[in-house]
Each structure stands twice: as structure tokens, then as C-alpha cells.
C-alpha positions as CSV (number, residue, x, y, z in Angstrom):
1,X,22.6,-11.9,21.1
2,X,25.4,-14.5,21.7
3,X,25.7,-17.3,18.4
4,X,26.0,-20.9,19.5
5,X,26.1,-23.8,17.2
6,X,22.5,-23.8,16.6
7,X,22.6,-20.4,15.2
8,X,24.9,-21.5,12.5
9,X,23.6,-25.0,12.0
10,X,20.7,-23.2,11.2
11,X,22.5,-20.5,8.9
12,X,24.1,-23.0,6.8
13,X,21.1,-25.7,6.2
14,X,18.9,-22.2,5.3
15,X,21.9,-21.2,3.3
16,X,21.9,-24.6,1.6
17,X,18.1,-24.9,1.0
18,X,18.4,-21.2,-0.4
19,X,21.1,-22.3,-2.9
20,X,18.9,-25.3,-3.8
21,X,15.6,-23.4,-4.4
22,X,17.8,-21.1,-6.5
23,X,19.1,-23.9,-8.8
24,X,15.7,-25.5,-9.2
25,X,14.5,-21.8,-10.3
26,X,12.4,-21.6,-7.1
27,X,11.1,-18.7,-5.1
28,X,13.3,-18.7,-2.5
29,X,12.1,-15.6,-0.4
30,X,10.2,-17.5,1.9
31,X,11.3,-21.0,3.1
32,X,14.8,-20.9,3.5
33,X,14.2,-17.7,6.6
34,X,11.2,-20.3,7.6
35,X,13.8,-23.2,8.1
36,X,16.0,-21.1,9.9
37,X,13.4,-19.9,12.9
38,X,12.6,-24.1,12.9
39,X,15.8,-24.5,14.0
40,X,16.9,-21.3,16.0
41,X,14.0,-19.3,16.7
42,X,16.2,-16.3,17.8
43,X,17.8,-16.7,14.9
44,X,16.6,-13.3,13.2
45,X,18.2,-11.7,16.9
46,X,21.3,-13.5,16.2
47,X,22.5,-12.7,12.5
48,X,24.0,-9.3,11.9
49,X,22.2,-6.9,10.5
50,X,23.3,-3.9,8.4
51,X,24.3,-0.3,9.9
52,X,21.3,1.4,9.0
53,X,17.9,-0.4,8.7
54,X,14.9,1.4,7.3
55,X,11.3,-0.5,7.9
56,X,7.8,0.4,6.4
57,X,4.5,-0.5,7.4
58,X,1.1,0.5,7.7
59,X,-2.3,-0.2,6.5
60,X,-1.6,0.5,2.9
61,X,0.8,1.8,0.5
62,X,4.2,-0.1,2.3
63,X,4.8,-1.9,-0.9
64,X,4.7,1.2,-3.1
65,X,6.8,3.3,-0.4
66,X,9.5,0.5,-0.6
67,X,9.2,-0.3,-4.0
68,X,10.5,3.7,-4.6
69,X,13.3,3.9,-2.1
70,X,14.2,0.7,-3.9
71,X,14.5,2.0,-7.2
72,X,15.7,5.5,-6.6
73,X,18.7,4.6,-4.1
74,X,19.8,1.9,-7.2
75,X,19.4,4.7,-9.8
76,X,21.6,6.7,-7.2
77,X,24.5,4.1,-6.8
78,X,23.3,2.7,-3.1
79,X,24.2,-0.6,-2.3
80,X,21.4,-2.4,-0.1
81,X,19.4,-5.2,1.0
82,X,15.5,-5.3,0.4
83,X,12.8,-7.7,0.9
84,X,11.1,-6.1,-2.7
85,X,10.5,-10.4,-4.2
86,X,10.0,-11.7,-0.3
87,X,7.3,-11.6,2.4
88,X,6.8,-9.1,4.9
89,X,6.5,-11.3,8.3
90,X,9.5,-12.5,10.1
91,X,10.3,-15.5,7.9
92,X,11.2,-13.3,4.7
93,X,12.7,-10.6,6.9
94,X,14.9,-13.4,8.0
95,X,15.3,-14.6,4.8
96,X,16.5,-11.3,3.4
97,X,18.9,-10.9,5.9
98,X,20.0,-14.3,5.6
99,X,20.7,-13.8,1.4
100,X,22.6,-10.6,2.4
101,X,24.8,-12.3,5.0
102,X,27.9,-14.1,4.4
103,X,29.1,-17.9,5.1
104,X,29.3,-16.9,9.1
105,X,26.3,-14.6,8.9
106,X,28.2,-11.0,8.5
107,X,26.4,-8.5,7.3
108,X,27.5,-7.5,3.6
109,X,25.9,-4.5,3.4
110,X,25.4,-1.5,5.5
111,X,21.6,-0.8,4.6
112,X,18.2,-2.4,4.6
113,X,15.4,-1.6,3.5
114,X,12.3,-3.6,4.7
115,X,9.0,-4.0,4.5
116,X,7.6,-4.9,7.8
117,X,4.2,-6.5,8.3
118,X,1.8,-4.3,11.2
119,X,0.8,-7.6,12.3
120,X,4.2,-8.8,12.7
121,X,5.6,-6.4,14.9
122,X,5.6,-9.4,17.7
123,X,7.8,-11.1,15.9
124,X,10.1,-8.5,14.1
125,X,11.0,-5.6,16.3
126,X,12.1,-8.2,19.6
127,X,15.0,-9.3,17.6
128,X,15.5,-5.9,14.9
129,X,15.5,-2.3,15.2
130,X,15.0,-0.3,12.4
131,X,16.9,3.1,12.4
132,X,13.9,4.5,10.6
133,X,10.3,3.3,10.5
134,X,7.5,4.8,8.4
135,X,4.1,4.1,9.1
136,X,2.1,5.4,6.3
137,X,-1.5,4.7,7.4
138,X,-3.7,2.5,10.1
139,X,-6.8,1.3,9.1
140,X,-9.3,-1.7,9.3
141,X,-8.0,-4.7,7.1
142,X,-8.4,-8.6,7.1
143,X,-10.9,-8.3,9.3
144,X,-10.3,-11.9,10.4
145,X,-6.6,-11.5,10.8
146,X,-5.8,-8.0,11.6
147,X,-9.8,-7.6,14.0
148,X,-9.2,-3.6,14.4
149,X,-6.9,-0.8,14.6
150,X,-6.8,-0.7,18.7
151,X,-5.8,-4.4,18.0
152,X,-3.0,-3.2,15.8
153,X,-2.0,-0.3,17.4
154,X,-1.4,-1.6,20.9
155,X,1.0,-4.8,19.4
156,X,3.0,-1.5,17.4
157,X,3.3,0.4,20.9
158,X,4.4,-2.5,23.0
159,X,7.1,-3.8,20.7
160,X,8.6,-0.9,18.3
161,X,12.0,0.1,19.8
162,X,12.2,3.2,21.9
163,X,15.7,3.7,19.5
164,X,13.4,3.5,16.3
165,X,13.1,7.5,14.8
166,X,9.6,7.6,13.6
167,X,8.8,8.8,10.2
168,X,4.4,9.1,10.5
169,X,1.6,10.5,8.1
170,X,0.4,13.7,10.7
171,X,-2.9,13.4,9.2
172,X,-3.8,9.8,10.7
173,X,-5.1,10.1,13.8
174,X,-4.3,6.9,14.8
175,X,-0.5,6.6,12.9
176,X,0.4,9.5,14.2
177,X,0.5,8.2,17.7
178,X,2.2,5.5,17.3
179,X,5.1,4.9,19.6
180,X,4.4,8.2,21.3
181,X,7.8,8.2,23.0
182,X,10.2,7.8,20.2
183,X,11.5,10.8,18.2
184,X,9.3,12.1,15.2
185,X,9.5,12.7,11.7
186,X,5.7,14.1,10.6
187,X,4.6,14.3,6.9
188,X,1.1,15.8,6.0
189,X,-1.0,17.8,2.7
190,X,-2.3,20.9,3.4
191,X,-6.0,21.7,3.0
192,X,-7.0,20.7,-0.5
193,X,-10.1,21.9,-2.3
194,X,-11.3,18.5,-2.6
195,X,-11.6,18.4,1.4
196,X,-14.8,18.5,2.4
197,X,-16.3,19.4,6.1
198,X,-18.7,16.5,6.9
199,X,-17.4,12.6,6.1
200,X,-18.4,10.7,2.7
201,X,-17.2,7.3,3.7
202,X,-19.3,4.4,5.4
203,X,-16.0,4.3,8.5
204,X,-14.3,5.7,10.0
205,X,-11.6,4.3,12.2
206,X,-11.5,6.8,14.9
207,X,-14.4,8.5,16.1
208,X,-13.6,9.7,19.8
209,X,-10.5,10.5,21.8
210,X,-8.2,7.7,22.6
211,X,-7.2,9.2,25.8
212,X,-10.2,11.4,27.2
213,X,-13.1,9.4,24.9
214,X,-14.3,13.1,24.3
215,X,-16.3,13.4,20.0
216,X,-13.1,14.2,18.3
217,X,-14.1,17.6,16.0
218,X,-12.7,18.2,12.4
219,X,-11.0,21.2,10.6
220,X,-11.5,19.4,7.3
221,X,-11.9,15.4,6.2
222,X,-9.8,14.0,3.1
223,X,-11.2,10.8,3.4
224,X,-12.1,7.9,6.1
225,X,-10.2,9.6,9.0
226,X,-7.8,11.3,7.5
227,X,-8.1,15.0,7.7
228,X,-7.0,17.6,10.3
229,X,-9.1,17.2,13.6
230,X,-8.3,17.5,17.4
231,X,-10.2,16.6,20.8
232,X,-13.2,18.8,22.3
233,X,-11.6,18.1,25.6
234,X,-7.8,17.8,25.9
235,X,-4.4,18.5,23.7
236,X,-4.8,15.3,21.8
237,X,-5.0,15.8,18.0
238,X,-3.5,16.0,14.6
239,X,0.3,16.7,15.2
240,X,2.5,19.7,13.4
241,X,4.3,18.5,10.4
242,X,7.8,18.4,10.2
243,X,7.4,18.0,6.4
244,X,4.2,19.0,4.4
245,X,2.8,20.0,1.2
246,X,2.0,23.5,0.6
247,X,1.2,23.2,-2.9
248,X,-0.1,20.3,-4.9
249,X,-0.1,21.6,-8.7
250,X,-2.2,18.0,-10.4
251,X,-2.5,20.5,-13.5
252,X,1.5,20.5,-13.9
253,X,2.6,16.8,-12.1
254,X,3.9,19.5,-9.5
255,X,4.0,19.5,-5.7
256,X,5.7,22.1,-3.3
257,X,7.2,20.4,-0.1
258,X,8.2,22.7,3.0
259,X,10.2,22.2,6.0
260,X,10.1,25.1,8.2
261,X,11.0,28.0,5.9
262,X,12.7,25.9,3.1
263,X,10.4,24.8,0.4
264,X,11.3,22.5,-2.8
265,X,9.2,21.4,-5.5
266,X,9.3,17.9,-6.5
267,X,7.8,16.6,-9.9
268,X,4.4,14.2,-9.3
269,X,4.2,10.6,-10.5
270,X,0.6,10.4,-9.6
271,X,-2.3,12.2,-9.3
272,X,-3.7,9.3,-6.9
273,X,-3.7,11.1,-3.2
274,X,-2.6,7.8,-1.5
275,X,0.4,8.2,-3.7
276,X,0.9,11.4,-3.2
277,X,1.3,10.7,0.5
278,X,3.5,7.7,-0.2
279,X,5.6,10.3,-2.2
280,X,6.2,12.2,1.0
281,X,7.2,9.8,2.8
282,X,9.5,8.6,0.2
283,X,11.0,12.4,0.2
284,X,11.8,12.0,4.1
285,X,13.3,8.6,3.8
286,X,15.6,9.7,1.1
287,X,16.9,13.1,2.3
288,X,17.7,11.2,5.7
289,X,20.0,8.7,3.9
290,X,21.7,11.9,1.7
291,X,20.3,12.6,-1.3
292,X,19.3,15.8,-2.8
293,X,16.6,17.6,-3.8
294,X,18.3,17.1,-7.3
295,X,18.4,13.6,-7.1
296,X,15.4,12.5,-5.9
297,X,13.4,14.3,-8.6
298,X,15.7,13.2,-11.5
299,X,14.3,9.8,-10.2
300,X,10.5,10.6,-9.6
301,X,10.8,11.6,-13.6
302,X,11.6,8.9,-14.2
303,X,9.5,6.7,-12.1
304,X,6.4,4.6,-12.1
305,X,3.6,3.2,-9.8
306,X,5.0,-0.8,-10.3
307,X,2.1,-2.0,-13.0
308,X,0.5,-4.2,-10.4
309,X,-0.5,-1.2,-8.3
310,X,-1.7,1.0,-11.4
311,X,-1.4,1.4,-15.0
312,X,-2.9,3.3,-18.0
313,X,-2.3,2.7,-21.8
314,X,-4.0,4.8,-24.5
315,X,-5.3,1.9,-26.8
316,X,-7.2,2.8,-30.7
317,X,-8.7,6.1,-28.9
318,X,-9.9,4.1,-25.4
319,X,-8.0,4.8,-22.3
320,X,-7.7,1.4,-20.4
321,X,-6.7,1.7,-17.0
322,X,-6.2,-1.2,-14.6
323,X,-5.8,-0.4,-10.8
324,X,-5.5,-2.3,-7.5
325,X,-8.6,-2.8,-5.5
326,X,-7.4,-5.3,-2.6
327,X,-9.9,-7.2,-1.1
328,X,-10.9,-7.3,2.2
329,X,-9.2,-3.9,2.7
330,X,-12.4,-1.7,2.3
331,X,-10.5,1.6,2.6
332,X,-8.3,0.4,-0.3
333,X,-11.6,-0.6,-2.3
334,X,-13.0,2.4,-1.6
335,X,-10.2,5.0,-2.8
336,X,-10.1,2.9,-6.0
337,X,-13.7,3.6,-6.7
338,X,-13.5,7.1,-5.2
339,X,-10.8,7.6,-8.1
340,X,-12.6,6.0,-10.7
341,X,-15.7,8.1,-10.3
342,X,-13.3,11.5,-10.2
343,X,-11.7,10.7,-13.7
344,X,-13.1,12.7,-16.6
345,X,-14.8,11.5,-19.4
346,X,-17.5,8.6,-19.7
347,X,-16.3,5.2,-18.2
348,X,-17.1,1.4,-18.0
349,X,-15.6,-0.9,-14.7
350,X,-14.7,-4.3,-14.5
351,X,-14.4,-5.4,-11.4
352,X,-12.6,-8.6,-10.2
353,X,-12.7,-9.0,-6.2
354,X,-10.9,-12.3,-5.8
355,X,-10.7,-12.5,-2.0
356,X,-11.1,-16.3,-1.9
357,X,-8.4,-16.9,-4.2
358,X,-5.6,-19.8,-2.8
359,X,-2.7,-17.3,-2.5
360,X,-5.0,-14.4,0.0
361,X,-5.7,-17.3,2.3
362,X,-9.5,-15.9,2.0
363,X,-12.5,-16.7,4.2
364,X,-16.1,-16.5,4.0
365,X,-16.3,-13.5,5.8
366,X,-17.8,-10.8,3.5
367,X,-17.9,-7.8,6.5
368,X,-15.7,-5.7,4.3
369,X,-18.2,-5.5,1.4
370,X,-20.2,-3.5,3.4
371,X,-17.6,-1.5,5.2
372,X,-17.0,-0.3,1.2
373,X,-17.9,2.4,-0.4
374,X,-19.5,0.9,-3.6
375,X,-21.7,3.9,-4.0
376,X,-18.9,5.9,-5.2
377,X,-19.2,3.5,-8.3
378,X,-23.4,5.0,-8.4
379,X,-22.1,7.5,-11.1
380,X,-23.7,9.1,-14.2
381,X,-20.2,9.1,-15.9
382,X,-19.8,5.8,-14.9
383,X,-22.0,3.8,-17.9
384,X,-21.6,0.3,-17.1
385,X,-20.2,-2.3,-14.5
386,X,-19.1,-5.5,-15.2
387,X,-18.7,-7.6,-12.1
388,X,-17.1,-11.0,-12.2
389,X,-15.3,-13.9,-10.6
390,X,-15.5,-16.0,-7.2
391,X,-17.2,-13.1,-5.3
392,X,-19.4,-11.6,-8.5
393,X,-22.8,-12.3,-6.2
394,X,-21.5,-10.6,-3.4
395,X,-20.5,-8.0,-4.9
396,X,-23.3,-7.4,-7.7
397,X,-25.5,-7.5,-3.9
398,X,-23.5,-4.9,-2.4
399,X,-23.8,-2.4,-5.6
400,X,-27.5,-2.7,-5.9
401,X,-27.7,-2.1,-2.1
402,X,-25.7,1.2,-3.6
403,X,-28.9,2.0,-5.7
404,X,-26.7,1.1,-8.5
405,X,-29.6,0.5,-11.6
406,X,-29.6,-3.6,-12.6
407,X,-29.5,-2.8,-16.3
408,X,-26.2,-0.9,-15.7
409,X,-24.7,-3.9,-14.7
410,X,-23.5,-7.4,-15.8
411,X,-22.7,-10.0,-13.1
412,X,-20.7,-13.6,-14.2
413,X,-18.3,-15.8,-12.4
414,X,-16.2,-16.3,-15.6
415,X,-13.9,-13.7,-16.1
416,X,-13.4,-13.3,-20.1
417,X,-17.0,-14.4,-20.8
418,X,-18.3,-11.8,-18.3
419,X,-15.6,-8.7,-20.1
420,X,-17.1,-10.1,-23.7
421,X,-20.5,-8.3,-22.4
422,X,-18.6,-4.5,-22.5
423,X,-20.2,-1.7,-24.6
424,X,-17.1,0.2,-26.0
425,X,-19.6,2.8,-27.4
426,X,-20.0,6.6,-25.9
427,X,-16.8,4.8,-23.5
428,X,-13.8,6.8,-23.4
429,X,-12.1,5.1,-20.4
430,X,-11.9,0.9,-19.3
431,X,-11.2,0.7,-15.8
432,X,-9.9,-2.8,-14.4
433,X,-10.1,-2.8,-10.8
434,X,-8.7,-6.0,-9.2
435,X,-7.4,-7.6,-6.3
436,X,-4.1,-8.3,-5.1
437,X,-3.7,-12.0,-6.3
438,X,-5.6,-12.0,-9.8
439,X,-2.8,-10.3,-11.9
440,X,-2.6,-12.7,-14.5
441,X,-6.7,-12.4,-14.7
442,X,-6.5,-9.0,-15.1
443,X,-3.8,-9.1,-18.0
444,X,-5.8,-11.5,-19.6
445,X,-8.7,-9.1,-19.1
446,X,-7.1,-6.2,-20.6
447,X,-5.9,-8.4,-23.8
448,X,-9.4,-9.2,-24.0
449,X,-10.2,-5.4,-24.2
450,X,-8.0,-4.7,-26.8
451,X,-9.0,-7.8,-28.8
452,X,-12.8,-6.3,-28.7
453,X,-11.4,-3.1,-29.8
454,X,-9.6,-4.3,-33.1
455,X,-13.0,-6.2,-33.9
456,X,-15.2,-3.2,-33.1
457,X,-13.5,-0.3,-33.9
458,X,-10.1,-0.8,-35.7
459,X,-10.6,2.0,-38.1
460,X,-10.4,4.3,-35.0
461,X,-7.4,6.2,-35.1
């Protein structure tokens, strides 16, 4: 797009109000891309962008994804732009680009890597197209923002560049077909043992044929939709993976990765099957900008799920875990549980589902409790439940409409005074399970753990 003198009147004021926020120690990952689309609102068409662009998005995971190219192309010695501290709509992208621009809005470097908002796409892909895109996932979320995946998937279609290579999860039905026309990149798991024949989730996203409305049959179901499956009537179905995983060694931290008749074996940094996926697609992204099969598992050895995803300390004997449970994302809520009930040993849950807190712009829509599966949590090795903050009513409802037994459970608004309640004995794990925007709750949580451990059992080696 041609620059005229509102494109840079609006380049320098953002630049200006970036610098500002900067000095006053401000988060300045927002506003400053905010003020620029005030003033030119093709201004994200209008500022150069870098050579190669790689976008994520998707349901879930698009944080974790880019949070890993992130940190293994710096381990590696790339030089890039990212939105990793910024928002995901059009006003951070802008904002990012803007930061890595200079005084006449030049690109300085020659790769991005972004983090794209699904519901965005309206405003993003009109004015920037990625070189790669990876969609991880489609499912329901923010029900009042995001309505369904058909909503989501038709704004995708109409506005991803043709140009775009796509980098999709095979084994979402609905991802898989995005952007039908452009050039594919597939990723999928092979059977697992742990696939089962019939579904054990409340929904499922996709139930008939998008093009023929024909009962879509299954080979095998991982979970919600995801699974290998293909229309009664026509060729629609789950496509052939360019990459997949032929071997998934949990035992070991070991997967084996194949692409055609090549096959590499990359070391695991979780046993969690979301991120296994997000691995994959990790894998793709990286061996399309260069590196090596060498490189990319020096760095997944070294490498962590970021803390506010998932983390696990061995504390005085106890294991205490804390994981991400996002609310109003029932798929989300319900992998968290489904993991939680898999993990060996005997186990307490504190749950914090803080969808009405300022920051997730919450409503008083609680359709997503019940799209949940809380009777995952209905488990013999699961010994207690602790349920507490804002929503603690709605969801102490939702687990005894789970058959979960009362005297299982406690149920509190306050946070610390509810986690005072917990019965450390015949407990070998503490899970935390908490929403997106209560990460200072759920630290203060976890101290509080630890503090009841010292009293009650600080003799315990």
C-alpha cells in the first residue's frame, strides 16, 4: 500500500507514546499499535513487514506453539520479531511490527513470528500475509465472543491469503479444512492405545459432513473430535499427514516423527497430548526455517511448558502440580481434568475457575460449564476437591450434577481460606487447576500448600 502523511504521522505519535510507556515502565504492547489504527487504519497494510512471517492460531495451544519457536530460534542465534509480551488481535500485531520497525517504518528484521487471534482474521490477514500459518486446533470457545466453529471457520476461509502455506493438525476435522485452496503442510499421531472407539466427551464440534451433511464415521476418537474419521457418503475426511508420529515412547520422553520414509526421534517435553501436538507443529515450523533435527532436540531438552501453562515441583514427599484450566474454553477444562484423573497415585484438586475476573472481560454466561467434562474429576484416585473463588457455586453445581459425592468436596469463594480445608493425608499429588488470569492466586495457593506441609508434615523426608 502507498504511505502518505498520515501513515507516518501515525508511526511517529505511536512511536512516541511507545517510548513514553517504556520510560514510565508501562506495558507497552498494546496501546501504542491501538493509537496508530486511530489515526491510519491501514496502517498495519502500510508499515513493512519482515521477509518471512510465520502466524499461529487456533482454538488452543497458539501461545505454547509460539512461545517454543520463540525460544528455540533464540537458543539457535535467529534474529526475529514476536508478539510473545503483546496481544494477539490487530492492535498488538501492529504494535509488534511497529517496535520492530525503524524511524520511517523499515522493517529491521527479516522474520516474524506471530500469534494471530482466530477471531481476528478480519482484521489481520487484509493488510498481512503470513508465509506460514499453523492452525493447531478449532473448537467452541467464548461462547459469547467466538458463538461456534462454522462462525470461526467461515471468517478463516474468506480472509487467509491464498499465498499463505498452511501448516494444519490432520486430525481436526474442522482445522484441517481450512483454507482448502492453499498449499498444505499436515501433522497428525498415529493410533494410540489410549484411543478409544465410541466418544467420552459431552461435544463434539463436528458431527456430520460439512459438504454432503452425511453421519461422519470414526476409525478411532482421541478426544472431542479429534480422531481419524471420514464421511459415509463422499471423499471428505481426515487428510494424509505430511508429518506424523509413528511412535510416542511416554515411558522414555521419546517420540518418533516420519515424513514419508525418513523418520527422526525427537526427545518429549510433555506427556500432555495437547502438547504433544503442539510439539509437532513446532517440528514443522522449525525445519521450514532451517534447522536440524540436531538442533531442535538440543533445544526440546532443554525446554519447558512456560510455568503459567503447567508446572510440577516435588515438595517434602507431595507432588504439587498447577495447570491451566481456561475458562469458558470447555475443551481446555476438560483435557485438564482428563489429565488429572490419568496421573498415578492418590490426588486432591483445587480448582480456581475465574472467568469473571476484570482482565477475561467475563459475562454471566455459564453455557461452558456444562459443555465440560467435570465427570472426569468423578474419580476414586481423586480424594478430594476443593472448589473456590468468583464461580465456586457454579462450579460445585456442575460437579455434583457429575455424581461427584458432597463430602468429597469443599466449596468457598475465598481462595486461601478455602486451600486451608486440604487433607494432605493418603495424598500423594496437589493439583492446581486455574484459569488464565488468576496466576498470582494460584502462586499464592501453592505457597499456601507448602506452608500446610511444613506445619503438618516437616519431618517428611
Amino acid at each position: 500500500m502507498k504511505r502518505n502523511f498520515r501513515f507516518y504521522l501515525a508511526l511517529w505519535i505511536a512511536k512516541l507514546a511507545s517510548f513514553t510507556l517504556k520510560i514510565l515502565r508501562r506495558n507497552a504492547t498494546n496501546f501504542p499499535g491501538k493509537v496508530a489504527l486511530t489515526i491510519c487504519p491501514d496502517f498495519l497494510g502500510k508499515i513493512e513487514k519482515p521477509k518471512t512471517i510465520v502466524g499461529v492460531t487456533g482454538t488452543n495451544g497458539k501461545t505454547t506453539v509460539c512461545n517454543m519457536i520463540n525460544d528455540i530460534l533464540a537458543q539457535n542465534g535467529y534474529q526475529f520479531i514476536n508478539n510473545k509480551y503483546g496481544s494477539n488481535i490487530n492492535e498488538g500485531i501492529t504494535t509488534t511490527l511497529l517496535q520492530g520497525s525503524s524511524f520511517f517504518g523499515k522493517a529491521k528484521k527479516e522474520l516474524a513470528i506471530l500469534e494471530i487471534d482466530e477471531r481476528s482474521a478480519n482484521k489481520v490477514y487484509p493488510y498481512l500475509t503470513p508465509t506460514y500459518l499453523v492452525c493447531t486446533n478449532l473448537f467452541r470457545d467464548s461462547l459469547m465472543r467466538n458463538a461456534h466453529t462454522e462462525f470461526i471457520s467461515d471468517i478463516l476461509n474468506q480472509y487467509i491469503p491464498k499465498e499463505t502455506i498452511m501448516i494444519e493438525n490432520a486430525d481436526d476435522l474442522i482445522c484441517s479444512h481450512i483454507a482448502e485452496e492453499n498449499q498444505k503442510i499436515y501433522f497428525s499421531i498415529d493410533r494410540l492405545e489410549t484411543d478409544t472407539e465410541s466418544f467420552q466427551n459431552i461435544t463434539r464440534d463436528i458431527r456430520v459432513c460439512p459438504r454432503c451433511y452425511a453421519p461422519l464415521e470414526y476409525e478411532y476418537v482421541r478426544y472431542h473430535h479429534i480422531g481419524k474419521a471420514h464421511c459415509s457418503k463422499c471423499d471428505f475426511g481426515t487428510p494424509k499427514p505430511t508429518y506424523h508420529v509413528t511412535n510416542l515412547d511416554l515411558e522414555n520422553k521419546k517420540m518418533t516423527v516420519a515424513k514419508g520414509e525418513q523418520e527422526e526421534v525427537y526427545h518429549l517435553i510433555s506427556d500432555n497430548i495437547i502438547n504433544i501436538y503442539n510439539m509437532l507443529a513446532v517440528i514443522i515450523v522449525l525445519k521450514q526455517l532451517g534447522l536440524s533435527q540436531k538442533q531442535i532436540n538440543q533445544s526440546f531438552q532443554n525446554l519447558k511448558i512456560v510455568e503459567t501453562r503447567y508446572s510440577k515441583e516435588e515438595y517434602q514427599g507431595y507432588e504439587i502440580v498447577t495447570q491451566l484450566a481456561k475458562g469458558m474454553n470447555p475443551i481446555a477444562c476438560s483435557l485438564a481434568f482428563d489429565y488429572t484423573k490419568k496421573q498415578p497415585g492418590n490426588k486432591a484438586v483445587i480448582l480456581i475457575l475465574d472467568d469473571l475476573h476484570e482482565e477475561a472481560h467475563g459475562s454471566e454466561n455459564t453455557a461452558w460449564q456444562y459443555d465440560t467434562d467435570y465427570e472426569f474429576l468423578n474419580d476414586e484416585s481423586i480424594k478430594q476437591i476443593i472448589i473456590a473463588g468468583p464461580r465456586y457455586l457454579d462450579s460445585y453445581i456442575r460437579c455434583l450434577m457429575a455424581d461427584i459425592p458432597a463430602k468429597k468436596m469443599v466449596h468457598e469463594m475465598d481462595l486461601l481460606e478455602a486451600t486451608s480445608k486440604l487433607k494432605l493425608e493418603g495424598i500423594d499429588k496437589i493439583f492446581i487447576l486455574h484459569d488464565l488470569y488468576s496466576i498470582t492466586e494460584t502462586k499464592q495457593i501453592k505457597q499456601k500448600v507448602k506452608e500446610m506441609i511444613d506445619v503438618t508434615f516437616g519431618d517428611v523426608p
